[in-house]
Backbone bond lengths (Angstrom), bond angles and torsions (degrees), N, CA, C in turn:
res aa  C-N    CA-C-N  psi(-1)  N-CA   C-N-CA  omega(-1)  CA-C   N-CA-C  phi
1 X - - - 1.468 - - 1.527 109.09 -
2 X 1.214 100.87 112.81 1.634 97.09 174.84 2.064 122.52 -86.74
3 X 1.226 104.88 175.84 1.200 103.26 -140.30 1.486 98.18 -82.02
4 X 1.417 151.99 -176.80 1.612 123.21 158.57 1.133 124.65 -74.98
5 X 1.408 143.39 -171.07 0.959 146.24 -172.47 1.584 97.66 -130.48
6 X 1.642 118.87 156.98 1.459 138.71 -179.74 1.461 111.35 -94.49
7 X 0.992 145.80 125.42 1.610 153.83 157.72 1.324 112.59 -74.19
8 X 1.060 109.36 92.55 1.915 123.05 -177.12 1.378 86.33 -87.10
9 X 1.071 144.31 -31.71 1.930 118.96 -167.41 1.798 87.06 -162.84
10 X 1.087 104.88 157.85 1.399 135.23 -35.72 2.008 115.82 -43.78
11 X 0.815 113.93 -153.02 1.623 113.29 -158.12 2.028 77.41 -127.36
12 X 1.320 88.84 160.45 1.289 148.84 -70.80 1.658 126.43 -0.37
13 X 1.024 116.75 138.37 1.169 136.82 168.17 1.727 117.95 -43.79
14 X 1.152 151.53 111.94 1.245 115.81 171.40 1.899 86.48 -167.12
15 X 1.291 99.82 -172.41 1.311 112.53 165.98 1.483 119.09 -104.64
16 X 1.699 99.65 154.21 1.522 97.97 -174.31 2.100 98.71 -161.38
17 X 1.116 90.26 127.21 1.366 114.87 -174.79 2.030 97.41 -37.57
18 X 1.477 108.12 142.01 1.436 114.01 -176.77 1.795 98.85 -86.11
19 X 1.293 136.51 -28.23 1.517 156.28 177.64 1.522 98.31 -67.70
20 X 1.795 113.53 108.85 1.178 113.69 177.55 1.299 123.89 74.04
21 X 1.392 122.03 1.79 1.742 134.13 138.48 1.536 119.40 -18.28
22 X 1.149 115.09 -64.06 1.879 118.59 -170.01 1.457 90.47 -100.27
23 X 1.659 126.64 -42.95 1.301 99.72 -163.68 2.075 137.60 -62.95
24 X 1.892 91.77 -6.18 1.336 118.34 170.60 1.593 87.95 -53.54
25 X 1.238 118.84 -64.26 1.769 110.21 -131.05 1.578 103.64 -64.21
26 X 1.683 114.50 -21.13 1.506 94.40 148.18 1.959 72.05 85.07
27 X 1.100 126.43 59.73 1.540 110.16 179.40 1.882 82.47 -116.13
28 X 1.076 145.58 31.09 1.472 130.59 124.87 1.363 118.86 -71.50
29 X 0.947 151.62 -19.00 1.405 159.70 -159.58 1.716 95.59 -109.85
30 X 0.982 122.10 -15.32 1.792 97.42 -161.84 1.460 107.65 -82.09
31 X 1.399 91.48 -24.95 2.057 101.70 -157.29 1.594 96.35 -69.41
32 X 1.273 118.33 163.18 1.832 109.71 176.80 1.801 93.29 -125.29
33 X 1.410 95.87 167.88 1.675 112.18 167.04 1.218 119.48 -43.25
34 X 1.409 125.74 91.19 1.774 138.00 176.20 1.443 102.95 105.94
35 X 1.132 125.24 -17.78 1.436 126.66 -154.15 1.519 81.40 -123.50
36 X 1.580 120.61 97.66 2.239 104.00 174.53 2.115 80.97 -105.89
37 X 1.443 80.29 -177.95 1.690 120.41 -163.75 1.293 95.18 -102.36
38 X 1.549 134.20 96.39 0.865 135.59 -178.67 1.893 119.60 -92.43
39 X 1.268 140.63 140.86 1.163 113.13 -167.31 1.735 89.82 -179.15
40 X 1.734 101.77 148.73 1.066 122.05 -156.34 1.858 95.22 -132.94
41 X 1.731 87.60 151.62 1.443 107.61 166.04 1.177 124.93 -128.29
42 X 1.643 131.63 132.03 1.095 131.09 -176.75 1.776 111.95 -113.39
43 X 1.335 129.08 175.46 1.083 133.64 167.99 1.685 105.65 -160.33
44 X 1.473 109.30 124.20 1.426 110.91 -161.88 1.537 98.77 -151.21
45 X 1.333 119.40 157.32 1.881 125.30 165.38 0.986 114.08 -92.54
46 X 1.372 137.55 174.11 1.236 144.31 -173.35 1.345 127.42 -49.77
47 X 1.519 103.94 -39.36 1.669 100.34 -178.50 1.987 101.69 -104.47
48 X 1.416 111.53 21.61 1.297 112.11 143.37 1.524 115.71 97.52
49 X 1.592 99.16 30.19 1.530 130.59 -176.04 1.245 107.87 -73.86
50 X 1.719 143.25 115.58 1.513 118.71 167.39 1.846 80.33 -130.79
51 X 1.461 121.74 43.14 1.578 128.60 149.31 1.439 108.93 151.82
52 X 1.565 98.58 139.70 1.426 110.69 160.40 1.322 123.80 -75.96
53 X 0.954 129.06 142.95 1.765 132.85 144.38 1.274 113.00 -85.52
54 X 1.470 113.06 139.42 1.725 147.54 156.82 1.428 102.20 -48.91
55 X 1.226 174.17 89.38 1.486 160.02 99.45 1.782 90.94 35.24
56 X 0.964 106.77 -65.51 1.569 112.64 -149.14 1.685 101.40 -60.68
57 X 1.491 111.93 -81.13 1.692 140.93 157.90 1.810 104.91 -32.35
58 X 1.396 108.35 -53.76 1.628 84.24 -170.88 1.926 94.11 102.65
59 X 1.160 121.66 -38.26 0.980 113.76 -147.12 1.769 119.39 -94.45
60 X 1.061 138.31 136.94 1.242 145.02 -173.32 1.465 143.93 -86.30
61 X 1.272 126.30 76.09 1.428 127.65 -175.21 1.481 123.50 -116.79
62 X 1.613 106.07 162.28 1.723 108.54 -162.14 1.853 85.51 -93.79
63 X 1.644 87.39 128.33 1.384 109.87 178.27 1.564 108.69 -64.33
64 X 1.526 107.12 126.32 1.928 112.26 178.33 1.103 114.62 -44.62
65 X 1.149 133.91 -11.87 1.726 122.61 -149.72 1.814 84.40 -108.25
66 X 1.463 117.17 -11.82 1.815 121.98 179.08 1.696 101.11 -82.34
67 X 1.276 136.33 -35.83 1.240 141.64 -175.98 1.234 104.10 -83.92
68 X 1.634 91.41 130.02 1.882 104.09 161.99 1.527 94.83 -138.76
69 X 1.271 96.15 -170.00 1.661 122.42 -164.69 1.699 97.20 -92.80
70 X 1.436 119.66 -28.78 1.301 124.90 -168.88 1.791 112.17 -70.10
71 X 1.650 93.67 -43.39 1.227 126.99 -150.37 2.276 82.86 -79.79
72 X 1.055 89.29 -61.82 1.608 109.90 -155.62 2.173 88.24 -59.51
73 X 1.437 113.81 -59.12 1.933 97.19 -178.43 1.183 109.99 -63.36
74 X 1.636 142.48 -14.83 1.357 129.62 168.00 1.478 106.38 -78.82
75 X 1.530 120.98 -22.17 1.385 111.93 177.72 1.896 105.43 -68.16
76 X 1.499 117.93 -38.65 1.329 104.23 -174.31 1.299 112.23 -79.02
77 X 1.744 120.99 -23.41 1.276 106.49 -178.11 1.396 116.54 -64.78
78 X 1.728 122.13 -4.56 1.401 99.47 168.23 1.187 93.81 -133.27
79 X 2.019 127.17 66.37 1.286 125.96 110.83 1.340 103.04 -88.70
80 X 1.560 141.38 -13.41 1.024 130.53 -165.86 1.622 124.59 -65.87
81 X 1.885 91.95 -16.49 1.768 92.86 -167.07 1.649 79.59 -108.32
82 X 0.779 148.81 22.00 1.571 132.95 179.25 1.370 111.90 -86.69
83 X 2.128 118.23 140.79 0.794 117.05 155.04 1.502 118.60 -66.74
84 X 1.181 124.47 -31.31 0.922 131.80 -152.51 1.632 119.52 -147.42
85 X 1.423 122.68 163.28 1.426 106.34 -156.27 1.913 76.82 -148.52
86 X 1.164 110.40 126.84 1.892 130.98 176.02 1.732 106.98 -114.75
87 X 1.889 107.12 98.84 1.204 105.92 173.22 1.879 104.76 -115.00
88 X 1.065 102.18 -144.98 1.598 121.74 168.58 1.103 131.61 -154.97
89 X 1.198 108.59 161.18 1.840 118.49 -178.54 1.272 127.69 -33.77
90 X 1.766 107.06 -41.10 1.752 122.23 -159.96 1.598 79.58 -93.87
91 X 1.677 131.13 -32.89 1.680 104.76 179.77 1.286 118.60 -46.68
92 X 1.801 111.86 -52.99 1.077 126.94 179.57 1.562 122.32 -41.51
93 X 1.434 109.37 -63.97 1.694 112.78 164.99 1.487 126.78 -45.10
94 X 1.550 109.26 -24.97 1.409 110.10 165.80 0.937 114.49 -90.70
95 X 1.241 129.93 -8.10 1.661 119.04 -168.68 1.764 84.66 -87.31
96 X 1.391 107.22 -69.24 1.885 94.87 177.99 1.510 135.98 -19.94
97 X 1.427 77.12 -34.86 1.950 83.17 -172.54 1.463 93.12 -100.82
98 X 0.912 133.97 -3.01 1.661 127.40 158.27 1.482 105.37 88.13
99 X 1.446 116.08 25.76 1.521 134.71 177.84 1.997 103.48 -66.60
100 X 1.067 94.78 -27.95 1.352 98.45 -158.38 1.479 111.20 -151.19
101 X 1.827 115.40 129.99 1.535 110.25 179.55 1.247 123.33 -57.21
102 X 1.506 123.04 170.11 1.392 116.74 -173.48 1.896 100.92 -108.81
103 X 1.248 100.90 130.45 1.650 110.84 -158.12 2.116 91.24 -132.24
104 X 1.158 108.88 28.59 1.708 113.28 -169.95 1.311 87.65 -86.06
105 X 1.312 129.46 -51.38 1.614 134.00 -167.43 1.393 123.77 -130.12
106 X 1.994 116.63 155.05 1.507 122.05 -167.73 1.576 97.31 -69.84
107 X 1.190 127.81 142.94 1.457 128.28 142.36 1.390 131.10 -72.80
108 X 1.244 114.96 111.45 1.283 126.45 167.64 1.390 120.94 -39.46
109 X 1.389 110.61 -57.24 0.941 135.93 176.72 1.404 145.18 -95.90
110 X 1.504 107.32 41.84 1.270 131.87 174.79 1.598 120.05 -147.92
111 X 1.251 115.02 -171.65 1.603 114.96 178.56 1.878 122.66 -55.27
112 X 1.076 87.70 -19.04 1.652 81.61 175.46 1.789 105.42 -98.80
113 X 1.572 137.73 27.24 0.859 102.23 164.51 1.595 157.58 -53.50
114 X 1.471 108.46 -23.21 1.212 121.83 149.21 1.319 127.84 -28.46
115 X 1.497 119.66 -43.93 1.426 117.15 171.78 1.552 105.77 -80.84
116 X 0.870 149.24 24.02 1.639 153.68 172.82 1.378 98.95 -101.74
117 X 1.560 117.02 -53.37 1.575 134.43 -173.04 1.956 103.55 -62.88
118 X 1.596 99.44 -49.05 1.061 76.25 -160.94 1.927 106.70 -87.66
119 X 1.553 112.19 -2.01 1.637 89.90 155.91 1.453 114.00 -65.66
120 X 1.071 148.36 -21.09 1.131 139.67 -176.37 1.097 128.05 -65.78
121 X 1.869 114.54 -48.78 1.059 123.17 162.22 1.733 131.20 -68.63
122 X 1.474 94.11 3.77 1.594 94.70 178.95 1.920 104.39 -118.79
123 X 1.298 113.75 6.40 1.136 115.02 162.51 1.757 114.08 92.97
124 X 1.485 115.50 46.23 1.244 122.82 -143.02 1.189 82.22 -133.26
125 X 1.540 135.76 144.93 1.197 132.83 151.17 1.156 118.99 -57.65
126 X 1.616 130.42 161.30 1.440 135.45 -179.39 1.243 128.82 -64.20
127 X 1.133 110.08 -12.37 1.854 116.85 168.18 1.829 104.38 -155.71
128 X 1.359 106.81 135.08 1.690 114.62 -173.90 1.562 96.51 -68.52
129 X 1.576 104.70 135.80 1.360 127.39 153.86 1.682 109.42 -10.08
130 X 1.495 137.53 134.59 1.404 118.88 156.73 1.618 118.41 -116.50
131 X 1.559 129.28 123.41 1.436 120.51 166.69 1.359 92.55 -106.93
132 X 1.788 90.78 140.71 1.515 117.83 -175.00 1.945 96.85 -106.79
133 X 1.107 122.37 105.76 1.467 120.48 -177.94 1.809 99.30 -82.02
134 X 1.065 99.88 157.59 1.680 100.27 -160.11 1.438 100.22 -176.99
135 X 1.435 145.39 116.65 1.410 166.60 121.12 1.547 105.14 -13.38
136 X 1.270 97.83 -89.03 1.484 119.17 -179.72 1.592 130.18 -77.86
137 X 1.582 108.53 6.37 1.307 104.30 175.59 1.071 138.64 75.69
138 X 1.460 118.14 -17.70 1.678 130.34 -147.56 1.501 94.12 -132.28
139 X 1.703 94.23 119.35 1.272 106.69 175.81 1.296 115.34 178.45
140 X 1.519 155.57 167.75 1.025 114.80 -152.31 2.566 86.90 -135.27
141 X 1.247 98.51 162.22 1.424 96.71 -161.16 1.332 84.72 -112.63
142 X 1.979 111.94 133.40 1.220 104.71 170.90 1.487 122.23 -85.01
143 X 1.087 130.36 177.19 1.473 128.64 -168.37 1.568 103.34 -62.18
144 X 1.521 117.89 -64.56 1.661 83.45 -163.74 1.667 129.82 -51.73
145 X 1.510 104.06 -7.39 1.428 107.81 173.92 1.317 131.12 -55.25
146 X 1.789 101.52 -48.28 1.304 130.30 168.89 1.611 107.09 -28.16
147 X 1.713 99.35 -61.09 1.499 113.65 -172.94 1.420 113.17 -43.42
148 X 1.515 123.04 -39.38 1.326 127.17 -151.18 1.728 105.68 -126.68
149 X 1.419 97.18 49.10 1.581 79.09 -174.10 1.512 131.13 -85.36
150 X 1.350 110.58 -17.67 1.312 127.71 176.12 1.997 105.50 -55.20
151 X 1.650 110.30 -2.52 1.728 102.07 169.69 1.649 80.03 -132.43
152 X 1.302 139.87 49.77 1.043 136.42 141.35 1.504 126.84 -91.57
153 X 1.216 146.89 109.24 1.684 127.11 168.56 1.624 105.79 -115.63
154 X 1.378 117.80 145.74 1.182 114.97 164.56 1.461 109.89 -119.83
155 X 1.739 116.41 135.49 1.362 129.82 -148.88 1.690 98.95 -102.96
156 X 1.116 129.07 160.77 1.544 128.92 178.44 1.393 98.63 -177.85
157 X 1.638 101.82 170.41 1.419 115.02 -174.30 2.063 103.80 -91.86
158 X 1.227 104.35 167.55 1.338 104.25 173.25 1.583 136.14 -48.54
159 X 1.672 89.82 -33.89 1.177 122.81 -175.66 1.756 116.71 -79.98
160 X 1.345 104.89 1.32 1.729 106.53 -163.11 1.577 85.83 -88.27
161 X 1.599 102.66 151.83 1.445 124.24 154.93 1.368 145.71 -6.67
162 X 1.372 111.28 63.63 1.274 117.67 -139.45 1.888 112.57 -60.37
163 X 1.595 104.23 -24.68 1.504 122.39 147.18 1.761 123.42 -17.23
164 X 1.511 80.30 -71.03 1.835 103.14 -178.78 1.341 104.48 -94.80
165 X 1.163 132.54 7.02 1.782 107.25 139.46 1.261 128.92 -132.30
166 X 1.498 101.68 32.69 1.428 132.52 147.68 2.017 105.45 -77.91
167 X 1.004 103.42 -42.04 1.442 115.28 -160.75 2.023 95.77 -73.20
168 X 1.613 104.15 -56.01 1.379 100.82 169.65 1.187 155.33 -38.45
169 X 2.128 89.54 -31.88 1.604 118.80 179.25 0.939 86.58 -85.49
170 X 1.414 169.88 -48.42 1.377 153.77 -103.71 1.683 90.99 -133.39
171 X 1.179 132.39 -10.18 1.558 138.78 -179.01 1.512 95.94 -92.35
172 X 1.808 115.73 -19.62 1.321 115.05 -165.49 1.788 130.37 85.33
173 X 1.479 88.14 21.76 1.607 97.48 176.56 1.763 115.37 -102.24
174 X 1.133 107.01 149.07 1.968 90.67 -168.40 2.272 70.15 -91.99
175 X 1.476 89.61 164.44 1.457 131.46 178.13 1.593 108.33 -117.41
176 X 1.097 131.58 135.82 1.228 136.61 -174.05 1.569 92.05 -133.29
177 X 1.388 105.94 106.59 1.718 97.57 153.88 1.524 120.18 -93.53
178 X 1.615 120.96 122.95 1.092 127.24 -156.89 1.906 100.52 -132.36
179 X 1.043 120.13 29.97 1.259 126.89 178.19 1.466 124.39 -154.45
180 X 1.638 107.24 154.29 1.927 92.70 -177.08 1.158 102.95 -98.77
181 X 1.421 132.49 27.22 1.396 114.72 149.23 1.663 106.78 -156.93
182 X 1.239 113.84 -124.48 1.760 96.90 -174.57 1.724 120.55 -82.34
183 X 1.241 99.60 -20.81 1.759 114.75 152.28 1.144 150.79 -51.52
184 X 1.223 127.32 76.43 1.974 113.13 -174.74 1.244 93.26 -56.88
185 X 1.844 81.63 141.84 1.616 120.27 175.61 1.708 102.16 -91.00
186 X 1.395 114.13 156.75 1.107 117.21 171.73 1.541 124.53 -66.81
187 X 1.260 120.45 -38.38 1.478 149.86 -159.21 1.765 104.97 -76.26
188 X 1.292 85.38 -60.32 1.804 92.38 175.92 1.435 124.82 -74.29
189 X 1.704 127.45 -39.77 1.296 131.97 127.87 1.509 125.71 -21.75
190 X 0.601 139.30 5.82 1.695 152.95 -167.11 1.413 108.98 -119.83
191 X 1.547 87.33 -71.18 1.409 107.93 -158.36 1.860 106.09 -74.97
192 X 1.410 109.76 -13.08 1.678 114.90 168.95 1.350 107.93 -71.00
193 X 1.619 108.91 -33.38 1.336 87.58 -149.14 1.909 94.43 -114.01
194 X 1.032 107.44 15.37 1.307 125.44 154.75 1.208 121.91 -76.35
195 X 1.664 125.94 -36.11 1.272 153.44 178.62 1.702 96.88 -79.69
196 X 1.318 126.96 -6.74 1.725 106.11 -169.14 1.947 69.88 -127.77
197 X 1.165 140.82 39.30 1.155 111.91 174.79 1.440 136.16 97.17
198 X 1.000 127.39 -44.70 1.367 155.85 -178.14 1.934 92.94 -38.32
199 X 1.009 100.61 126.07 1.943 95.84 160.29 1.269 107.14 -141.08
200 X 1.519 131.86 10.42 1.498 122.79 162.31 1.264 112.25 -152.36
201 X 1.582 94.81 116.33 2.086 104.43 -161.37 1.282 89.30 -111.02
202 X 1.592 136.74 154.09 1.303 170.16 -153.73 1.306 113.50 -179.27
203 X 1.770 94.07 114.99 0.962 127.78 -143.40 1.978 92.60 -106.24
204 X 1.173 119.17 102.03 1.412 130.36 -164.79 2.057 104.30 -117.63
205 X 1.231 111.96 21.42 1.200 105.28 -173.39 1.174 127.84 -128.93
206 X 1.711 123.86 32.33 1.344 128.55 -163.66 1.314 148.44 51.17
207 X 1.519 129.91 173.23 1.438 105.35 -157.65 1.200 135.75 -63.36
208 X 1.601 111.22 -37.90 1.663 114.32 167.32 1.504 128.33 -37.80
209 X 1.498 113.97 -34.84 1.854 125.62 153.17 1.099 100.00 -70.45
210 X 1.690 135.92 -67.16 1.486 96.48 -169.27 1.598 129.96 -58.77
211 X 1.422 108.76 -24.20 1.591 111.76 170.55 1.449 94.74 -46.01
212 X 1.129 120.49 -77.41 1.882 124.52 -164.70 1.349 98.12 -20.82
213 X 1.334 113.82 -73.16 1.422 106.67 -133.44 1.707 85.89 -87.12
214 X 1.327 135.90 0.15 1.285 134.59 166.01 1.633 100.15 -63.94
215 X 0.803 107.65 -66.07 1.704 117.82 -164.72 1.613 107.24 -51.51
216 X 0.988 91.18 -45.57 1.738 89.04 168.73 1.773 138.53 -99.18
217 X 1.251 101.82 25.76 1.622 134.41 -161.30 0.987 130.56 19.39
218 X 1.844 111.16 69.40 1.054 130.28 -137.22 2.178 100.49 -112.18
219 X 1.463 103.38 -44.76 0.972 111.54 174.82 1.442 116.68 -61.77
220 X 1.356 107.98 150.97 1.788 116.78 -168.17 1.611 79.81 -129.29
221 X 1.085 140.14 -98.57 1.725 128.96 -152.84 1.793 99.95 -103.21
222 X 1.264 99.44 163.15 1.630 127.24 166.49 1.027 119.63 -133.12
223 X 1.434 133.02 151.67 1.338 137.19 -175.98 1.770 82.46 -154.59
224 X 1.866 73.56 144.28 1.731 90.52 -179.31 1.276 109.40 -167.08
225 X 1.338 97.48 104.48 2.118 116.54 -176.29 1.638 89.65 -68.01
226 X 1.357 110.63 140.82 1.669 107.79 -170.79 2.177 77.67 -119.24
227 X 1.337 158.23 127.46 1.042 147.06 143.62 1.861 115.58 -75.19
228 X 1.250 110.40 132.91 1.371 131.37 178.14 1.299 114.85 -48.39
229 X 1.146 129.58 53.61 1.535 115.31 -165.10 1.388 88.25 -174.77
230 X 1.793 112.73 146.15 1.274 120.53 -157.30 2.288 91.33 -118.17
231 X 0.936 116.82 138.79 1.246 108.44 -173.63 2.097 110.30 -121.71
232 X 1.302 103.21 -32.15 1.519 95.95 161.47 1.838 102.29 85.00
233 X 1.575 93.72 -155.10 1.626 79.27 -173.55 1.897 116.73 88.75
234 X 1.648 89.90 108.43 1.521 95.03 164.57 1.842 126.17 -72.38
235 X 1.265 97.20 -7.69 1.768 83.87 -171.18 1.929 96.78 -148.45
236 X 1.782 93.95 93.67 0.953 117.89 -175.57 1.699 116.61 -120.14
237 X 1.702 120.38 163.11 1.449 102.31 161.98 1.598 113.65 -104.37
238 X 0.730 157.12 -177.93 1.334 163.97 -164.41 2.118 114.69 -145.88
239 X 1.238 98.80 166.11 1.849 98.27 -162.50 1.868 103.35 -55.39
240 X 1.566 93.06 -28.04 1.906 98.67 -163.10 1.328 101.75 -131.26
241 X 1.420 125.08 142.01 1.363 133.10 -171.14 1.597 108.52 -157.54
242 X 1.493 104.92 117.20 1.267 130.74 175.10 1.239 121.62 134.46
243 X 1.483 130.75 -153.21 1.399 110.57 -169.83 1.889 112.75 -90.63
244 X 1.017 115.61 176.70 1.298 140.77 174.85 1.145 106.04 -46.51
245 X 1.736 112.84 121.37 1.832 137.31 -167.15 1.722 86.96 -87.28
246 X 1.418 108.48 102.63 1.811 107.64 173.41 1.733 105.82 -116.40
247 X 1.273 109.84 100.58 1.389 136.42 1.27 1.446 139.12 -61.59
248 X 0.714 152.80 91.99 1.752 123.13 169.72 1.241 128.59 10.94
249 X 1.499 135.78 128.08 1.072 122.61 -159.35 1.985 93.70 -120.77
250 X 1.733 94.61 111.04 1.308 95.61 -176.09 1.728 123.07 -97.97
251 X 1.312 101.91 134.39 1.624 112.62 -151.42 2.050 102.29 -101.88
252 X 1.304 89.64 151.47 1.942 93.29 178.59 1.631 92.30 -120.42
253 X 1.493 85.51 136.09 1.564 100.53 -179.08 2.020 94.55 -90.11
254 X 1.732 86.76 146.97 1.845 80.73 -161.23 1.822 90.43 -115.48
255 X 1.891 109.31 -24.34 1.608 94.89 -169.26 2.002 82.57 -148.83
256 X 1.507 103.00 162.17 0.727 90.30 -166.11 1.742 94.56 -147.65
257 X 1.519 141.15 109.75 1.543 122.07 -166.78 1.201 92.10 -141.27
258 X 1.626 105.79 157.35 1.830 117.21 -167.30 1.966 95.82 -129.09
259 X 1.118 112.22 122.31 1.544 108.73 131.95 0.945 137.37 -105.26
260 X 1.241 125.12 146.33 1.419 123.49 -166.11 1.603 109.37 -111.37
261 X 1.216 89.32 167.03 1.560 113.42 -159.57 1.367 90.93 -55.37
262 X 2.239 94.36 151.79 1.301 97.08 171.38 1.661 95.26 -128.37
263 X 1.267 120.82 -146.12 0.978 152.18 134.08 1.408 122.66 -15.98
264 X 1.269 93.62 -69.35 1.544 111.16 -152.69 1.920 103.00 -109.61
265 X 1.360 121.17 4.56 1.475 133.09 -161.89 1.205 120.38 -175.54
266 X 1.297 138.68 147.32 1.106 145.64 175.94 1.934 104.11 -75.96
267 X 1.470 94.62 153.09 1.519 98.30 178.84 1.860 95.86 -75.05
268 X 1.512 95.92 172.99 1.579 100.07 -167.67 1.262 88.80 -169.43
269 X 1.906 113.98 141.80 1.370 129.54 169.52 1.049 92.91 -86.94
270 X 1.817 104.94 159.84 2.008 106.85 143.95 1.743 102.97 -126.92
271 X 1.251 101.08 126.30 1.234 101.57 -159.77 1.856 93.42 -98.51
272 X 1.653 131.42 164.19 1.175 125.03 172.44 1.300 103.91 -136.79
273 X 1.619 112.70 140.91 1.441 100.70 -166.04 2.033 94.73 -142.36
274 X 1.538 85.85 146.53 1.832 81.81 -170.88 1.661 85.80 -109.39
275 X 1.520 106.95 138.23 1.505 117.93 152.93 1.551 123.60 -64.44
């Protein structure tokens, strides 16, 4: 049982249980027909870490001392309302090589069953839709995917490999080209999967997607657990990556809750912010 959480904004002040936090806001319902609710989660430290890089490896992971238990059931309660789930290629390659947990689907069979129950009871299929965005195509699909591919799509630019998504269709995966060149665009990604239905996309694939769908003003909410603790480090990624949003895209913070430090974790905001 975790501990409650504090409501810094809006006002009144008070406490309010961390269990069933996001799943109120009811963010399956917001998105409309062609038009879905697109929305992203971050988790970062103070001076604005959401992963280190290895020097040596090259390779990129969110440092343990950034993960908690608090942080991680508000992250599923909003895969729980998603039509849909937006990763990438390099997730995929890490998940193979076992770089990184697998967060594609609810567990039945663990502590969050409740969130399994309650897509059910809200009329949600048993696991959200997944688009895998991908340039280059190349990456490898783990088996339970295989199982379910008919809510699989993998997204690419016009310009990708016409080889390898020849090779994809023929595995039985639909291909969505959503970009004018080897890049999915944010705008057209949207608007496909707005067109198959979709009204609440969750955005699970780091900053280069959130740039996308920034650049093309695609995102509707953000959420971003900030943890109390400063981690340092020359070769890091940061919440946003790529060039300069002209204009700037200025955001309203809508909720705002603190736990505080324990024992076992640093205290940590989660801040919520509407585009």
């Amino acid at each position: 049982m975790t501990n409650p959480l504090l409501q810094l904004y809006p006002h009144p002040h008070q406490e309010v249980p961390l269990q069933g936090l996001y799943l109120q806001q009811k963010i399956h319902r917001l998105g409309q027909s062609g038009k879905p609710f697109v929305y992203a989660n971050f988790l970062s430290s103070l001076d604005g870490r959401i992963a280190l890089t290895n020097p040596l490896s090259g390779q990129s992971v969110t440092p343990k001392t950034l993960t908690t238990p608090s942080d991680f059931r508000l992250f599923l309660e909003l895969h729980a309302q998603a039509d849909c789930l937006i990763t990438h290629g390099g997730y995929m390659r890490a998940l193979s090589e076992k770089r990184l947990g697998n967060i594609l689907s609810l567990n039945a069979h663990s502590e969050h069953t409740d969130l399994v129950s309650w897509r059910q009871q809200n009329n949600l299929s048993t696991q959200p839709a997944l688009v895998i965005v991908s340039a280059s195509l190349d990456f490898p699909i783990p088996k339970e995917l295989e199982s379910r591919k008919e809510s699989v799509f993998i997204a690419t630019g016009k310009n990708a490999p016409p080889e390898r998504i020849n090779a994809w269709q023929k595995k039985g995966f639909q291909v969505l080209i959503a970009g004018a060149n080897k890049l999915v665009q944010g705008k057209p990604l949207t608007q496909q999967l707005g067109q198959r239905g979709f009204k609440s996309i969750y955005l699970i694939a780091g900053p280069m997607i959130l740039h996308t769908m920034l650049e093309d003003r695609q995102l509707s909410r953000l959420y971003h657990t900030q943890s109390e603790q400063l981690l340092g480090g020359n070769d890091f990624h940061t919440l946003l990556s790529g060039k300069a949003l002209s204009p700037p895209l200025n955001l309203k913070l809508s909720t705002l809750y603190y736990e505080p430090a324990s024992n076992q974790a640093p205290g940590q905001l989660f801040f919520q912010y509407d585009v």
